[in-house]
Residue frames as qw, qx, qy, qz and C-alpha x, y, z in Angstrom:
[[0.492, -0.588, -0.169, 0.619, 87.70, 64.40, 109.59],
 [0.413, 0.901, 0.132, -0.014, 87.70, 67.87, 108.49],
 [0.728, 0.222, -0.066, 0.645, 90.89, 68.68, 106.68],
 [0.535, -0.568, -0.223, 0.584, 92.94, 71.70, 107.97],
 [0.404, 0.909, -0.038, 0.089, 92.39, 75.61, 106.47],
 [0.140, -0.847, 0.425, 0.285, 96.39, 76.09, 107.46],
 [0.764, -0.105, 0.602, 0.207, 97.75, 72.92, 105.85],
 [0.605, 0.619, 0.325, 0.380, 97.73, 74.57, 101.95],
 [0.140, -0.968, 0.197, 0.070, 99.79, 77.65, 103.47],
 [0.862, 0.384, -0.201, 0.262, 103.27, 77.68, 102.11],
 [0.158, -0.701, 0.407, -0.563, 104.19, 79.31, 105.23],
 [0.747, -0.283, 0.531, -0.282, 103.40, 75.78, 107.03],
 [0.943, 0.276, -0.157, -0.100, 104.52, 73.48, 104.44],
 [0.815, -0.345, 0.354, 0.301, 108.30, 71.45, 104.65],
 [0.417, 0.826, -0.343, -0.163, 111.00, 72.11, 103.15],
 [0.885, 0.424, -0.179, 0.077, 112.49, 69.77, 101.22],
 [0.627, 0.543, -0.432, 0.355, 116.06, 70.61, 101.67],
 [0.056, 0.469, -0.685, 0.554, 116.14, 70.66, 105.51],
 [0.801, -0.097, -0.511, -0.296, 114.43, 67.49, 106.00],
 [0.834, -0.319, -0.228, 0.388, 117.19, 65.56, 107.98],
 [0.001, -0.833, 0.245, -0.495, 118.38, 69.57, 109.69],
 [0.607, -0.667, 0.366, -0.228, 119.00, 67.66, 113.15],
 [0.924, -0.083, 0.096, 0.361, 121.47, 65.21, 111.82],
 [0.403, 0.806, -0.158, 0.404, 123.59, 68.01, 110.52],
 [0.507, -0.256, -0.185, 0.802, 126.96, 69.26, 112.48],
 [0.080, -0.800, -0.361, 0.473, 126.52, 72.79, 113.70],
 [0.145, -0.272, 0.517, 0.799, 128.37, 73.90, 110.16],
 [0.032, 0.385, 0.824, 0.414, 125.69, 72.09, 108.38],
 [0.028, 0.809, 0.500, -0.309, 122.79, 74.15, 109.96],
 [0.009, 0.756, -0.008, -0.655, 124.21, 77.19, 109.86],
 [0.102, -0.130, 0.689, 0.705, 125.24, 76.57, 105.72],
 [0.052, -0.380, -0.834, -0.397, 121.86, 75.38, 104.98],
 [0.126, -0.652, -0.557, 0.498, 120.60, 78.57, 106.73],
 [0.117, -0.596, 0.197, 0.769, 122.65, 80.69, 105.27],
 [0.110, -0.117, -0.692, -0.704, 121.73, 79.25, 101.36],
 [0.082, 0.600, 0.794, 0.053, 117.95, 79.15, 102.66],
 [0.123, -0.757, -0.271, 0.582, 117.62, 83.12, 103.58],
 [0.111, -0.159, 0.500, 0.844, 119.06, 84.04, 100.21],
 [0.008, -0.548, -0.833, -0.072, 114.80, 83.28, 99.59],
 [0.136, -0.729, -0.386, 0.549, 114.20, 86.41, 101.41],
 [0.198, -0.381, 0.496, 0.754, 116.30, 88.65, 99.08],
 [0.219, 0.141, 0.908, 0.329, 114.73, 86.91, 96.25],
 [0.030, 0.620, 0.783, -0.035, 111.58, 87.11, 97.15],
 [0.076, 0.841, 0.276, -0.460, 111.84, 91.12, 97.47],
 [0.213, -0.318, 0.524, 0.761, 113.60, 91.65, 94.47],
 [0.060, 0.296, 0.938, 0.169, 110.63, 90.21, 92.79],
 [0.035, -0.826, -0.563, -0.009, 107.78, 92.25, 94.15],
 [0.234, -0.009, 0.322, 0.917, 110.45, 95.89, 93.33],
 [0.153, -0.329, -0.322, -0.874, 107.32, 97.41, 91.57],
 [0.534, -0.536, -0.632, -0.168, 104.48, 96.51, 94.28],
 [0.643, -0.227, -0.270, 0.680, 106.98, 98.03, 96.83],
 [0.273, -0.110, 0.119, 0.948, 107.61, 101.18, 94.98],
 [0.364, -0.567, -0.389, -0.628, 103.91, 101.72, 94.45],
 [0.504, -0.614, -0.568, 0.216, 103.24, 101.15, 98.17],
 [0.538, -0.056, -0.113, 0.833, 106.13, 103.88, 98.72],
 [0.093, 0.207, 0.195, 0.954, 103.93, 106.37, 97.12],
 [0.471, -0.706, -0.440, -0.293, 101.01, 106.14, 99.18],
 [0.577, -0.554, -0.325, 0.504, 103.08, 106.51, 102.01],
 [0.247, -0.123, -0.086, 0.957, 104.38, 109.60, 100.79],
 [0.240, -0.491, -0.365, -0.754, 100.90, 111.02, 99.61],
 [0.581, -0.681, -0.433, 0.107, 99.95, 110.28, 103.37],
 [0.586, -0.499, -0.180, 0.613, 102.65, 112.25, 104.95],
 [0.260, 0.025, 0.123, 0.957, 102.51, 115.13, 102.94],
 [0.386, -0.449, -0.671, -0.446, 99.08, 115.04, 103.82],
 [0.159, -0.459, 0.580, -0.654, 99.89, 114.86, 107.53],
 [0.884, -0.302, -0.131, -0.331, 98.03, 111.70, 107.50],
 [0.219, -0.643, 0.732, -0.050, 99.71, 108.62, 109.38],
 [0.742, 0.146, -0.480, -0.445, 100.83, 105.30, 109.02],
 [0.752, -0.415, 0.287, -0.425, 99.53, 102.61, 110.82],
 [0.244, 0.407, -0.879, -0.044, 101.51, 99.27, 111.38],
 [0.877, -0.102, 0.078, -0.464, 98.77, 96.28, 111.80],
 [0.515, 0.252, -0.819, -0.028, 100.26, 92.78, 112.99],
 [0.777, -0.567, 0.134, -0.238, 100.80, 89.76, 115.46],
 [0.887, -0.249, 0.232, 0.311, 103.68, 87.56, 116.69],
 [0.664, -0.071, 0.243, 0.704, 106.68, 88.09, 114.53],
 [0.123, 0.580, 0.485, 0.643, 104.55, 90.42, 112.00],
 [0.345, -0.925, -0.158, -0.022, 103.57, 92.89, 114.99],
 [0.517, -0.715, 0.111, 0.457, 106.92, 93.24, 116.69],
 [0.551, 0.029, 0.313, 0.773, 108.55, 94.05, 113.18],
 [0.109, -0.794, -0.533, -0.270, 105.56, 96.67, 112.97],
 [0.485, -0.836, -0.133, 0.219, 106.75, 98.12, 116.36],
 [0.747, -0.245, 0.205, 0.583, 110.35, 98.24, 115.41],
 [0.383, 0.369, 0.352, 0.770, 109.55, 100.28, 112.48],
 [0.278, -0.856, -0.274, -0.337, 107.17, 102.65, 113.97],
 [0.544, -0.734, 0.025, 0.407, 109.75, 103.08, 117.23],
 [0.779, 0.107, 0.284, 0.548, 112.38, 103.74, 114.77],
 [0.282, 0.821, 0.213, 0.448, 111.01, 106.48, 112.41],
 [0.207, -0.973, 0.097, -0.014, 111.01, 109.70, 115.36],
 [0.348, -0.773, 0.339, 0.408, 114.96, 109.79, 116.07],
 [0.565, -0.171, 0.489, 0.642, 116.06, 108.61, 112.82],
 [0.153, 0.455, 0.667, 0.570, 113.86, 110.96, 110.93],
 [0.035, -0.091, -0.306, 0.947, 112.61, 113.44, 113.12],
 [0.394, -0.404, -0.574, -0.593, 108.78, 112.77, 112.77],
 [0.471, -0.471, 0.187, -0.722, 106.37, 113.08, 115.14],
 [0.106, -0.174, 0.960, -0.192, 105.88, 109.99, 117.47],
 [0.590, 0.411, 0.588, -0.370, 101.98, 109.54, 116.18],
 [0.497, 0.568, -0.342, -0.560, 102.93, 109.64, 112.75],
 [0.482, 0.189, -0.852, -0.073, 104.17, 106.14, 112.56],
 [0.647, -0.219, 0.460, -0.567, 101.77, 103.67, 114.84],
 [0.367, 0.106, -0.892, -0.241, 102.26, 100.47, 115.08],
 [0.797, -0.232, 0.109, -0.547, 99.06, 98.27, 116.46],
 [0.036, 0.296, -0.950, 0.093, 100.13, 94.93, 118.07],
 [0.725, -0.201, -0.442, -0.488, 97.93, 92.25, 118.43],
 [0.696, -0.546, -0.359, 0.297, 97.55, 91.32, 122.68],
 [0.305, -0.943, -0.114, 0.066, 98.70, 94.83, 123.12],
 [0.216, 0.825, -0.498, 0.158, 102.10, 96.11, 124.33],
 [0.733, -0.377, 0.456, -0.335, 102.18, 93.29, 126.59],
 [0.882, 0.200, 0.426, 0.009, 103.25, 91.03, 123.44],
 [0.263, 0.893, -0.362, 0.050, 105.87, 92.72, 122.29],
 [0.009, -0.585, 0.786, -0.200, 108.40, 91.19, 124.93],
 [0.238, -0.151, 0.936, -0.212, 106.33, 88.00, 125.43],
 [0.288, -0.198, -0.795, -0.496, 104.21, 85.71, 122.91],
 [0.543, 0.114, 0.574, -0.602, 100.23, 85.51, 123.65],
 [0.144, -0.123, 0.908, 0.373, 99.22, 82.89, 122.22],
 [0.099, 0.547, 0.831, -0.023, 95.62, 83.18, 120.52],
 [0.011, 0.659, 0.223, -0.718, 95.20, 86.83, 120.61],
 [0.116, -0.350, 0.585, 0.722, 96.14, 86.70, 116.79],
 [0.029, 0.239, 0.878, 0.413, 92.49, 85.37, 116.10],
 [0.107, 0.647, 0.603, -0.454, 90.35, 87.29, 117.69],
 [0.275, 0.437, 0.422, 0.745, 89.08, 89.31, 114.44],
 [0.136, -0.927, -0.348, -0.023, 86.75, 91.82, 116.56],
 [0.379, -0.750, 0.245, 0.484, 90.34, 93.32, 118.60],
 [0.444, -0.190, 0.339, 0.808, 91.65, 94.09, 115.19],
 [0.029, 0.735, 0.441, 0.513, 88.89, 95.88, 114.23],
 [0.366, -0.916, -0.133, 0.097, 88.60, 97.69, 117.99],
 [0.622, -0.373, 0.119, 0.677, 92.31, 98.50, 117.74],
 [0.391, 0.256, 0.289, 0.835, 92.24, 99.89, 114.68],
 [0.039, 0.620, 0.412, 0.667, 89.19, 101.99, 115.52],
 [0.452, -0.786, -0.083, 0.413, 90.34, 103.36, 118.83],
 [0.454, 0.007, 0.277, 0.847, 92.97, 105.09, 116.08],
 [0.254, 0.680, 0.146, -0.672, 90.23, 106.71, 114.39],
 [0.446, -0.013, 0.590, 0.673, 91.71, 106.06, 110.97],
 [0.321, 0.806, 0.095, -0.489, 90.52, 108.86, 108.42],
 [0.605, 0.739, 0.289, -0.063, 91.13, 109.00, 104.48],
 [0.109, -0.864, 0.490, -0.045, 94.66, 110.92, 105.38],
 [0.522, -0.590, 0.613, -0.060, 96.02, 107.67, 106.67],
 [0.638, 0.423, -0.606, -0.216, 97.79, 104.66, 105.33],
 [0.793, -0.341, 0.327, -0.384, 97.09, 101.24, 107.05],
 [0.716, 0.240, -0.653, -0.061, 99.78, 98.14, 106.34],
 [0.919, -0.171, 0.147, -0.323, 98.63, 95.16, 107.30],
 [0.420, 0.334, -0.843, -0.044, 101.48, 91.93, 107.62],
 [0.691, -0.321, 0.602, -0.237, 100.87, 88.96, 108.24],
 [0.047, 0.454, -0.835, -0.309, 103.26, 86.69, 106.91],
 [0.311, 0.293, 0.904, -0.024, 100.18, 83.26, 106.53],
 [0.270, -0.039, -0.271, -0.923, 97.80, 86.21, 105.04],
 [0.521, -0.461, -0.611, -0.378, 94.71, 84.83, 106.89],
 [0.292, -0.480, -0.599, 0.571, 95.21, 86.00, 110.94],
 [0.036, -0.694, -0.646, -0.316, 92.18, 87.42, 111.52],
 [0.235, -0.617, -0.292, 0.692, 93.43, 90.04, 113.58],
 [0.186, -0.482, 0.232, 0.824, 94.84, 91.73, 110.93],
 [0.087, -0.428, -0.752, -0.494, 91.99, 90.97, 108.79],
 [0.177, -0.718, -0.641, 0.207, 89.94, 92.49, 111.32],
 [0.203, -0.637, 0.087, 0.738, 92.08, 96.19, 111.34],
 [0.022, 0.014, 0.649, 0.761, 92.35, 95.74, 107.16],
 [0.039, 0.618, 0.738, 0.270, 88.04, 95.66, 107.03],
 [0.148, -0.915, -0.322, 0.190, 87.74, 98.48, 109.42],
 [0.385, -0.365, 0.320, 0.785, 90.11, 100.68, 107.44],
 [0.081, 0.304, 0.738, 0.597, 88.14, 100.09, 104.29],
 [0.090, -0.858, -0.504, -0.045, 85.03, 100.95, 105.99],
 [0.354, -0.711, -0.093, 0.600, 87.20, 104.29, 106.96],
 [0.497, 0.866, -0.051, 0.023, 88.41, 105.03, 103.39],
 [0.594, -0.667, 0.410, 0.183, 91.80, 104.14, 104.93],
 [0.730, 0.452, -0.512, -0.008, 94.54, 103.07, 101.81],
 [0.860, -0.373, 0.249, -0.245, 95.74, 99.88, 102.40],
 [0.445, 0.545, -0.710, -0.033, 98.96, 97.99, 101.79],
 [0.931, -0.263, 0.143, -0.209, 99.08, 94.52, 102.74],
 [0.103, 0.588, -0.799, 0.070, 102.41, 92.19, 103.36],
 [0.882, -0.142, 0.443, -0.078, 102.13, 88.46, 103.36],
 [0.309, -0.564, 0.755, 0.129, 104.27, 85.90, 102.44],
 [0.424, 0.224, 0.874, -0.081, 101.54, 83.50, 101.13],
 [0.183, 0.186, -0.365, -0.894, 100.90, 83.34, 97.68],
 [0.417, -0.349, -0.532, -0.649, 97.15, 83.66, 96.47],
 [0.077, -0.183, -0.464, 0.863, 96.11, 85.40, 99.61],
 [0.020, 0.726, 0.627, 0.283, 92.75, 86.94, 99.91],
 [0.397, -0.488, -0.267, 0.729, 94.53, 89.31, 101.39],
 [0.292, 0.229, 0.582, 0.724, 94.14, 90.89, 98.32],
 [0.138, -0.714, -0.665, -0.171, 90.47, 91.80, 98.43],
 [0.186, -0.944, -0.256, 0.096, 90.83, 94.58, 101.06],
 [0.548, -0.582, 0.160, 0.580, 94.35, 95.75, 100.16],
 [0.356, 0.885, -0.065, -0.292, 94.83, 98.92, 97.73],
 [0.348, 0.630, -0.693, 0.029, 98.93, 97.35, 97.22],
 [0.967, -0.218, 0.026, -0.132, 99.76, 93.80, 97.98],
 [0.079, -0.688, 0.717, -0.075, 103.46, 92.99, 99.10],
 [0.950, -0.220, 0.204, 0.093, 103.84, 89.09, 98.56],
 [0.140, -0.681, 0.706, -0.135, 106.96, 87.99, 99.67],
 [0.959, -0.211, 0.032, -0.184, 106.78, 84.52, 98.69],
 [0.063, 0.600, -0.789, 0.113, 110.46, 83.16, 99.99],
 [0.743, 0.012, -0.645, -0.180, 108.74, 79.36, 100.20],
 [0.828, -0.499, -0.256, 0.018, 108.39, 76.83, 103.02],
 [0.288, -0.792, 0.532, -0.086, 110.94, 77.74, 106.18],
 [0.446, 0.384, -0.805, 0.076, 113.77, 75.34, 107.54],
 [0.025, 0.235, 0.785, -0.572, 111.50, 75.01, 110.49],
 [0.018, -0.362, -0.786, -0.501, 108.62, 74.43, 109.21],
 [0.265, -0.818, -0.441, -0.258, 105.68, 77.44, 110.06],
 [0.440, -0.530, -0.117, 0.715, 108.70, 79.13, 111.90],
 [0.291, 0.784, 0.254, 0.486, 107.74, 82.84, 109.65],
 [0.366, -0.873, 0.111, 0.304, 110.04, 84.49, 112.08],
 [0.613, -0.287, 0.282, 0.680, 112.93, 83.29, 110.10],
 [0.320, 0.103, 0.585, 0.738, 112.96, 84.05, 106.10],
 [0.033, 0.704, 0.651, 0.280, 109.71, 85.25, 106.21],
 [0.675, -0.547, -0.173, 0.463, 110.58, 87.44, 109.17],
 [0.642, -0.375, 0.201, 0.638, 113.09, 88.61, 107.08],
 [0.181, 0.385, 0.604, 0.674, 112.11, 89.47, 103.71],
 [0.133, -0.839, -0.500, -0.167, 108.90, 91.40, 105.59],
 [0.411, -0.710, 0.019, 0.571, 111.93, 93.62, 107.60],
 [0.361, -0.168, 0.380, 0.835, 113.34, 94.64, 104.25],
 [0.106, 0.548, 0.606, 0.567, 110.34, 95.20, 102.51],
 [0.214, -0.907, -0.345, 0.108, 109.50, 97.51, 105.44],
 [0.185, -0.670, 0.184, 0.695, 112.42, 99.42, 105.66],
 [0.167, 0.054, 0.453, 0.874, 112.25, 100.29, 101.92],
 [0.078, -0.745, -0.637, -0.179, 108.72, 101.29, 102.48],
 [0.262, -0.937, -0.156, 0.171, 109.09, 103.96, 105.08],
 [0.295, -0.384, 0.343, 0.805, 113.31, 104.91, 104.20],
 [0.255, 0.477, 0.560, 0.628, 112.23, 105.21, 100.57],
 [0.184, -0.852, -0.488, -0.046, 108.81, 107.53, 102.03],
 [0.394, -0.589, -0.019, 0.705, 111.55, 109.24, 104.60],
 [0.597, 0.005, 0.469, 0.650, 113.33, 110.19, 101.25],
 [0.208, 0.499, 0.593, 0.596, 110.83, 111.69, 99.00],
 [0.355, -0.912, -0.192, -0.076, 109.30, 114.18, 102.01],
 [0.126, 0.815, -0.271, 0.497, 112.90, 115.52, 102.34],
 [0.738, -0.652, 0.145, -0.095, 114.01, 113.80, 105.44],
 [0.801, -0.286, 0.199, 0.487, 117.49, 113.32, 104.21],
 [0.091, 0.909, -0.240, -0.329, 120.03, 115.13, 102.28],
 [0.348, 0.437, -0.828, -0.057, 121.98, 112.87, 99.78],
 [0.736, -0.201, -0.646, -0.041, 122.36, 110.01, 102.04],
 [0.113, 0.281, -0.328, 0.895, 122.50, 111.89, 105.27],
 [0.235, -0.665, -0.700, 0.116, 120.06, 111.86, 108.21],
 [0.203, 0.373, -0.152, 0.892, 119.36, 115.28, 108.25],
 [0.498, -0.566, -0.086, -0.651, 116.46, 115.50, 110.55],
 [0.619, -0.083, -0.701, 0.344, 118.14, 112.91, 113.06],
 [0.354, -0.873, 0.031, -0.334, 116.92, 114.49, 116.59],
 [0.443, 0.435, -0.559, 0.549, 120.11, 114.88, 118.52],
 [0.380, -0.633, 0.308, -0.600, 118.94, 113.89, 121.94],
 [0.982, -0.142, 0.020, 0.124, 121.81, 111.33, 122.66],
 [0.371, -0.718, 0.488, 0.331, 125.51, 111.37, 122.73],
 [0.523, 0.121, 0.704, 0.466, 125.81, 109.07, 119.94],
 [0.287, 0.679, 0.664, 0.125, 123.25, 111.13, 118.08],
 [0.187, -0.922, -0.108, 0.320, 124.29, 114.43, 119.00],
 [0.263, -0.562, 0.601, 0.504, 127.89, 113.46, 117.61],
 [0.497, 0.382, 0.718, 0.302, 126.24, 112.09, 114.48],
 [0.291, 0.810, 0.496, 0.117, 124.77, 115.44, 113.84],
 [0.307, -0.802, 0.302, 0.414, 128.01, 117.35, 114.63],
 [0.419, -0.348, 0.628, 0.556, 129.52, 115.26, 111.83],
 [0.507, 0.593, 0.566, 0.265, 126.88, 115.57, 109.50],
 [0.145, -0.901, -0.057, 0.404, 127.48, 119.64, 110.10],
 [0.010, 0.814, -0.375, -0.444, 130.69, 119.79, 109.40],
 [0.541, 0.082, 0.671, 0.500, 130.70, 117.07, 106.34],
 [0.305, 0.726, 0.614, 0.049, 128.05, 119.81, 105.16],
 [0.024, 0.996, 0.082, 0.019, 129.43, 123.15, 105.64],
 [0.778, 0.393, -0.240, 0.427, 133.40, 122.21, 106.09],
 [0.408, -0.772, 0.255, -0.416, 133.45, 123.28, 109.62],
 [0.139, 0.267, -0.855, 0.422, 135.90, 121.71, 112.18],
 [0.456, -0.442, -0.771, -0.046, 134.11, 119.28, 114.35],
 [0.378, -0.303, -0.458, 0.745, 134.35, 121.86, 117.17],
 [0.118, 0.156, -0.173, -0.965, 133.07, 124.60, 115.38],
 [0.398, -0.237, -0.815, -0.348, 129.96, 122.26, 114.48],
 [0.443, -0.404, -0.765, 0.235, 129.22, 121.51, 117.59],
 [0.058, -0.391, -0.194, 0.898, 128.78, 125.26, 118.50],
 [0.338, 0.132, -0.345, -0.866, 126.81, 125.76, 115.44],
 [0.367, -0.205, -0.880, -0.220, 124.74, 123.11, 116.44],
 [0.264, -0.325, -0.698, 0.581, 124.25, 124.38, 119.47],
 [0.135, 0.327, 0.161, -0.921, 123.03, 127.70, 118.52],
 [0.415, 0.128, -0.615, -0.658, 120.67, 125.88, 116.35],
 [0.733, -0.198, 0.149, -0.633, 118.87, 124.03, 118.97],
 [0.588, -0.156, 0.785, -0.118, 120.39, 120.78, 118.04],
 [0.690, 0.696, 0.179, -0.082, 118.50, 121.13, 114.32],
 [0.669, 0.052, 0.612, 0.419, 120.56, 119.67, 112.00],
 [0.355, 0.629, 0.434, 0.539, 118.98, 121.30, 108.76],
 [0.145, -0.961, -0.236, 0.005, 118.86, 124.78, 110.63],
 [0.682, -0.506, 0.288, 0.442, 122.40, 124.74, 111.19],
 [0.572, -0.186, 0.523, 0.604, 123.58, 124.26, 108.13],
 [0.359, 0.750, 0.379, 0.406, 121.04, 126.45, 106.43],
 [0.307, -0.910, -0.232, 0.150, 122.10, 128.92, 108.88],
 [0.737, -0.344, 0.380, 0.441, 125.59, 128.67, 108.10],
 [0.345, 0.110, 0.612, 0.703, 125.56, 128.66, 104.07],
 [0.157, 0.732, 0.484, 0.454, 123.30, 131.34, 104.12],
 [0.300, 0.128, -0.271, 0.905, 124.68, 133.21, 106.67],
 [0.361, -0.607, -0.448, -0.548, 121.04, 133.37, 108.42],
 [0.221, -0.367, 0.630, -0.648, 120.27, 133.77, 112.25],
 [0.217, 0.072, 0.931, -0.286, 118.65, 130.91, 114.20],
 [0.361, 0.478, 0.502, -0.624, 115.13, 132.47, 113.32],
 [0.341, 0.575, -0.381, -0.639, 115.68, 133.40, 109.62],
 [0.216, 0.341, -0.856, -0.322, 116.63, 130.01, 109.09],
 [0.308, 0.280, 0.819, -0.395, 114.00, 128.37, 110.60],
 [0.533, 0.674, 0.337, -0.385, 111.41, 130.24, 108.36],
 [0.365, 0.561, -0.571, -0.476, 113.33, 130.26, 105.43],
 [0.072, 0.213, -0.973, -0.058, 113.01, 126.35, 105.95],
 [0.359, 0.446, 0.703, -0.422, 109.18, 126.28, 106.72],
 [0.459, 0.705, -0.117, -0.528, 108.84, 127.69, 103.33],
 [0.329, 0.475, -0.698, -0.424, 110.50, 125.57, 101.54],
 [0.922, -0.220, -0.164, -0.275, 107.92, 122.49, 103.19],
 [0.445, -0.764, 0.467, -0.012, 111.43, 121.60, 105.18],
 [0.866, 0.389, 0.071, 0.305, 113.28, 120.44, 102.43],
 [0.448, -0.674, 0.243, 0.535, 116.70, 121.57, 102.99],
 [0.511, 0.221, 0.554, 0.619, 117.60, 121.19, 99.21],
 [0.061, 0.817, 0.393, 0.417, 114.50, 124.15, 98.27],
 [0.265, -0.937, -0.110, 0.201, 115.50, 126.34, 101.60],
 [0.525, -0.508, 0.272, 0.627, 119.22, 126.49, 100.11],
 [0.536, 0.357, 0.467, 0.605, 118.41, 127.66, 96.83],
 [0.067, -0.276, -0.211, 0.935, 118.83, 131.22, 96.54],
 [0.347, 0.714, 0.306, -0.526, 116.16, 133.74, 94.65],
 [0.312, 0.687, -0.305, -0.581, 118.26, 134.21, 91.61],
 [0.017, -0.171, 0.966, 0.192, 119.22, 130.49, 91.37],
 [0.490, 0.350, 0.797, -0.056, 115.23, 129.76, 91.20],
 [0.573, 0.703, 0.128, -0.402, 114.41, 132.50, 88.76],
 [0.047, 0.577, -0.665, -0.472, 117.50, 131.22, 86.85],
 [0.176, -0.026, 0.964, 0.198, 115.82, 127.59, 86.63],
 [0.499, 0.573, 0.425, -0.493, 112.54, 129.09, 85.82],
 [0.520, 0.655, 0.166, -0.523, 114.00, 130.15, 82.86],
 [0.220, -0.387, 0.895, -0.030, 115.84, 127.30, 82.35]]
């Protein structure tokens, strides 16, 4: 009988320590959950320099105007989506700069298809209904590093010239082969065995959000720790960007909100408008010059020729 290719995945193996998990009292689970997930942690602390190289493709992509694609299935897709819905209001990017590609569509977001996650051809057609171009950056998770979807999107990238970052969970992957940065996350066998929603799950959500926050970071999309490009088109949001105003410029909340207003809702316009005493327009172009870095649009003329000669 032929022996199984998943069965040497350390994504499908047992763990040891939650052998006898259903005799447990409903403390016990949750304790032996809570000491298993500390794996996750672990596991990205570890891969720190693999991370922070990925980081920097993303930013050479986005200062590029290329985008980046999010390539998954089952758990690994819908954390894909999450990040890619995320980016535009907390970051004020376009909504085609981040793309995430699911595997059985949108349709499998809110409800598992089961099987779609092998068809290697539909992760090749998916990716190349994108187009994908030389600009773009293409990361690939999948948390077993062998579904063939996302093997299928990770060849037809390559053939595009597409840089590639790959996320899996499963060490000595071949994921390798087509991936410019490899992200293992290896946080060992679940407590439910081949369940890679939990720890795995996990560890692949942090390693994404320090991918793209980090990216956010370096292209000027914050200010300190500050969302400055947050798009204010919520009530929660709106009042987020009233208080970022007046933590910035030492305006009354009231007075914020009015300078916000006459700023369109733009966060960084505001407050360049403000501390530079600019109109709506000035400050706008005084901020397209500076590649919309709020740090470069507030330095004056004499303060750069002062660090020139500095």
């Amino acid at each position: 009988m032929a022996r199984s290719k998943w069965e040497r995945l350390r994504t499908e193996a047992r763990n040891p320590a939650s052998r006898d998990i259903d005799t447990l009292p409903i403390a016990g689970i949750v304790q032996l959950m809570t000491r298993d997930v500390r794996h996750a942690f672990d596991a990205v602390q570890r891969e720190k320099g693999a991370i922070s190289r990925g980081v920097q493709l993303l930013v050479d992509a986005l200062r590029s105007h290329g985008r980046i694609v999010l390539v998954g299935a089952g758990t690994s897709g819908r954390l894909g989506v999450l990040e890619a819905a995320e980016m535009p209001p907390t970051f004020g990017v376009g909504p085609r700069t981040f793309v995430a590609v699911m595997a059985g569509g949108r349709g499998a977001v809110h409800r598992a298809k089961e099987g779609v996650e092998d068809d290697r051809a539909a992760g090749d057609r998916a990716l190349g209904r994108l187009q994908p171009t030389k600009k773009d950056v293409v990361i690939g998770v999948s948390a077993s590093g062998v579904t063939p979807f996302v093997r299928g999107a990770l060849v037809r990238a390559r053939r595009a010239g597409t840089h590639v970052i790959g996320i899996t969970c499963s060490r000595g992957s071949d994921m390798r082969k087509l991936a410019d940065r490899l992200i293992t996350l290896d946080v060992g066998p679940e407590v439910i065995a081949g369940s890679t929603r939990l720890k795995a799950g996990t560890a692949t959500k942090i390693a994404l959000n320090l991918l793209t926050t980090s990216a956010m970071i370096r292209i000027g999309k914050t200010y300190g720790n500050l969302m400055v490009d947050v798009q204010a088109n919520s009530a929660k949001l709106r009042d987020r960007g009233t208080r970022i105003v007046s933590t910035l410029t030492g305006l009354g909340y009231i007075e914020s909100r009015r300078l916000l207003r006459r700023a369109k809702w733009n966060v960084k316009t505001a407050i360049i408008m403000h501390k530079r005493r600019l109109t709506y327009g000035d400050a706008q172009t005084r901020l397209r010059a500076a590649g919309d870095s709020i740090r470069r649009a507030l330095v004056t003329t004499e303060e750069r020729r002062t660090r020139r000669r500095i």
